[in-house]
C-alpha positions in Angstrom: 0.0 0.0 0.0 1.1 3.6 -0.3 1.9 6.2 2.4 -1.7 7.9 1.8 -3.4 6.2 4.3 -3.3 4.5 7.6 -2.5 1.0 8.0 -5.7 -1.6 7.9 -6.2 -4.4 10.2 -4.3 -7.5 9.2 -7.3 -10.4 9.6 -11.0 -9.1 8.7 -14.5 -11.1 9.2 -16.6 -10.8 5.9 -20.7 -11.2 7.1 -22.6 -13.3 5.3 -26.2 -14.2 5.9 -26.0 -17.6 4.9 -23.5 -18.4 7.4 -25.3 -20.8 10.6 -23.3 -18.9 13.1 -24.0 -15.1 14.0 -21.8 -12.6 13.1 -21.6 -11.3 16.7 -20.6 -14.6 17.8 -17.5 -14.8 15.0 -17.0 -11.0 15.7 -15.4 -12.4 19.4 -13.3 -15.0 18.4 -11.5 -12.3 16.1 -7.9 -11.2 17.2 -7.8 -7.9 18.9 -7.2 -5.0 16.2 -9.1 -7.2 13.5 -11.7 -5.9 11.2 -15.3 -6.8 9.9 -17.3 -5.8 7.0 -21.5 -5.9 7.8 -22.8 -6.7 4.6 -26.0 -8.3 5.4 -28.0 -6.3 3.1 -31.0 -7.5 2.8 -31.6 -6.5 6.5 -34.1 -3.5 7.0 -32.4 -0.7 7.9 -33.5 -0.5 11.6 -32.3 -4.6 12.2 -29.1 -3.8 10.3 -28.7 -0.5 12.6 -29.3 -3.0 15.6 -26.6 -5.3 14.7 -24.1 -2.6 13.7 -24.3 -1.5 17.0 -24.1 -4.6 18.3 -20.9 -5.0 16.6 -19.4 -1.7 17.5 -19.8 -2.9 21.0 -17.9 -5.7 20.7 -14.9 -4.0 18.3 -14.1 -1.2 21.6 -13.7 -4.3 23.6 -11.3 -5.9 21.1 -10.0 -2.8 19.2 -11.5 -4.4 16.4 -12.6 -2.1 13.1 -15.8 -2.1 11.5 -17.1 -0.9 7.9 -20.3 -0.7 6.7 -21.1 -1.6 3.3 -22.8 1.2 1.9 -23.5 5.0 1.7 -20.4 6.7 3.3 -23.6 9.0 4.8 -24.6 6.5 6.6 -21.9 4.4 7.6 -20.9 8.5 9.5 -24.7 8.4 10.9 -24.2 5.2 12.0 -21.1 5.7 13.6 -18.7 2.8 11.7 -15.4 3.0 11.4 -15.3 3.2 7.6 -16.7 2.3 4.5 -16.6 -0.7 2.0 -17.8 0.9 -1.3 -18.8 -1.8 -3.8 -17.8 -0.9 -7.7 -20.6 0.6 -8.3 -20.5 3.3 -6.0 -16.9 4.2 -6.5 -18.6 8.0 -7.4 -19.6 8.3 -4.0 -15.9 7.7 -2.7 -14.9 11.2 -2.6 -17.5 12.0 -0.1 -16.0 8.9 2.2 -12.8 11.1 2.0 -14.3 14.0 3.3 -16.5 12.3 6.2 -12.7 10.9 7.3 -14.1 7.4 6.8 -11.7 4.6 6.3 -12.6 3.5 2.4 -12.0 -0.4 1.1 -13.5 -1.7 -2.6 -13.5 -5.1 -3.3 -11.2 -5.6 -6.5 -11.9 -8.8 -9.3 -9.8 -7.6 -12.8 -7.7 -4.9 -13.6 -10.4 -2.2 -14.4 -11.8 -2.4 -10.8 -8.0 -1.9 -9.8 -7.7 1.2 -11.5 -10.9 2.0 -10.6 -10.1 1.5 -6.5 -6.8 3.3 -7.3 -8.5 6.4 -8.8 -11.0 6.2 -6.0 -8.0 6.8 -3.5 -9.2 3.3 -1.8 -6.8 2.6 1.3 -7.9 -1.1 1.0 -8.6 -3.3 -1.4 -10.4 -7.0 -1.1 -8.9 -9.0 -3.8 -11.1 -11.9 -4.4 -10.9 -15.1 -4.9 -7.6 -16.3 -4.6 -8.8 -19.6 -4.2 -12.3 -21.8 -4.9 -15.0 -20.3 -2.5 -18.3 -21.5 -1.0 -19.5 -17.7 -1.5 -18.9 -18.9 -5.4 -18.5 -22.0 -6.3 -17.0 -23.3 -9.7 -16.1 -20.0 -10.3 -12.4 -19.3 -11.8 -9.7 -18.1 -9.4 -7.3 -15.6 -9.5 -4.2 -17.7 -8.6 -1.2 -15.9 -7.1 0.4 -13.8 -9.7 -2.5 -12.5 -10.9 -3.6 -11.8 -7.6 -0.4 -9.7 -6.8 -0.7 -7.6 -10.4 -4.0 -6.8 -9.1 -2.8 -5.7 -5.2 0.4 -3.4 -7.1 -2.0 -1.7 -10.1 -4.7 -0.8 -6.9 -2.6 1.6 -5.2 -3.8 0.2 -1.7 -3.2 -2.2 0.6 -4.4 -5.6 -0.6 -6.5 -8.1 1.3 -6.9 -11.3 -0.2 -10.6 -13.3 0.1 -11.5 -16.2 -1.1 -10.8 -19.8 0.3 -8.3 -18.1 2.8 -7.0 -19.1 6.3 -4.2 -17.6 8.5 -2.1 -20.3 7.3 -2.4 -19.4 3.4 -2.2 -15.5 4.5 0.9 -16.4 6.0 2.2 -18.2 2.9 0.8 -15.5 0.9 2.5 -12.4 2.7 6.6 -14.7 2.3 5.7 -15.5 -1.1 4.9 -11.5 -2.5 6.9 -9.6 0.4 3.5 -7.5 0.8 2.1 -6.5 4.0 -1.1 -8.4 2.9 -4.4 -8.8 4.7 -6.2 -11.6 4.4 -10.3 -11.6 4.9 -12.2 -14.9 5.0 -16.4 -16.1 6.0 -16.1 -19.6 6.3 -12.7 -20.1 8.3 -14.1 -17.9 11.4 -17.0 -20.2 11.1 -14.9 -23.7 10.7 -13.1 -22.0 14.0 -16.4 -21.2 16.1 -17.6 -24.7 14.9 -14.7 -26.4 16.3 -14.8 -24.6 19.7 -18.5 -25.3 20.2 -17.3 -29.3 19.7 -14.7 -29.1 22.3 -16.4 -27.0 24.4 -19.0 -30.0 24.3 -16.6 -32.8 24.8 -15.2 -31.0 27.8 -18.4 -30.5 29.4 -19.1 -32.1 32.4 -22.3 -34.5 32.5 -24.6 -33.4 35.1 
């Protein structure tokens, strides 16, 4: 990433609705200074409200930042930490800059990485660097095109898709970036596996 902006958490929580555990739930297992991005847009605006707050509770326990996919008005109303602008709304990045949100875009091909560059993005979620649930049979990036995309952006790249700490760590050696990584289902493989132990481990009554 360039000097322009601040430095983004490392590890980020993407909400889905589809997932069967809340995002609240995967928000605590989240390292302190991680991020999330509440999609969940098919929410009415007064339940999504609700569970941003919710959220925002739980990030000034664990220093975590939040964005809200969205209008950069109301992601400031609201009171998130940023913004995650989908392409579509790259117009409306200017006013992110001048609310002093945080700004991320999701990036797929080279025109969206020009486009997040111009947009002065200070993240970008580079997806999918490996076969997803989110999309299945749909074609991958593979790491060198993945890393042409995170140097034509401008910004500092986060890779999603099929991603775990381990591949992060693989991925961050193999580039010499200071790459993110973002991910749906690992934080819900990890909750998954807690809830078995935690079962195991109980005590019978």
């Amino acid at each position: 990433m360039t000097g322009r902006h601040p430095l983004l958490p490392n590890a980020w929580l993407f909400s889905d609705e589809r997932t069967l555990v809340g995002i609240a739930e995967l928000a605590a297992l989240l390292p302190p200074g991680s991020g999330i991005v509440l999609r969940h847009d098919s929410l009415a605006p007064a339940a999504r409200w609700r569970l941003l707050r919710r959220l925002m509770r739980i990030a000034r326990t664990r220093a975590l930042t939040v964005l809200l996919a969205g209008p950069p008005a109301t992601a400031r109303r609201w009171g998130a930490d940023g913004v995650h602008l989908r392409q579509r709304d790259a117009t409306q990045a200017g006013q992110a800059h001048r609310l002093g949100l945080l700004l991320t875009m999701p990036v797929h091909d080279v025109q969206e990485a020009h486009r997040a560059c111009r947009a002065g993005a200070g993240g970008v979620f580079i997806s999918p660097l490996h076969p997803t649930r989110s999309h299945p049979g749909a074609p991958v990036l593979g790491r060198a095109a993945w890393l042409r995309l995170a140097r034509l952006s401008g910004a500092q790249p986060i890779a999603l898709g099929g991603m775990t700490a381990a591949r992060a760590r693989a991925l961050s050696r193999a580039s010499g970036l200071r790459s993110g990584w973002a991910a749906i289902d690992a934080w819900e493989k990890m909750e998954t596996k807690r809830r078995k132990r935690q079962k195991r481990n109980a005590v019978p009554t």
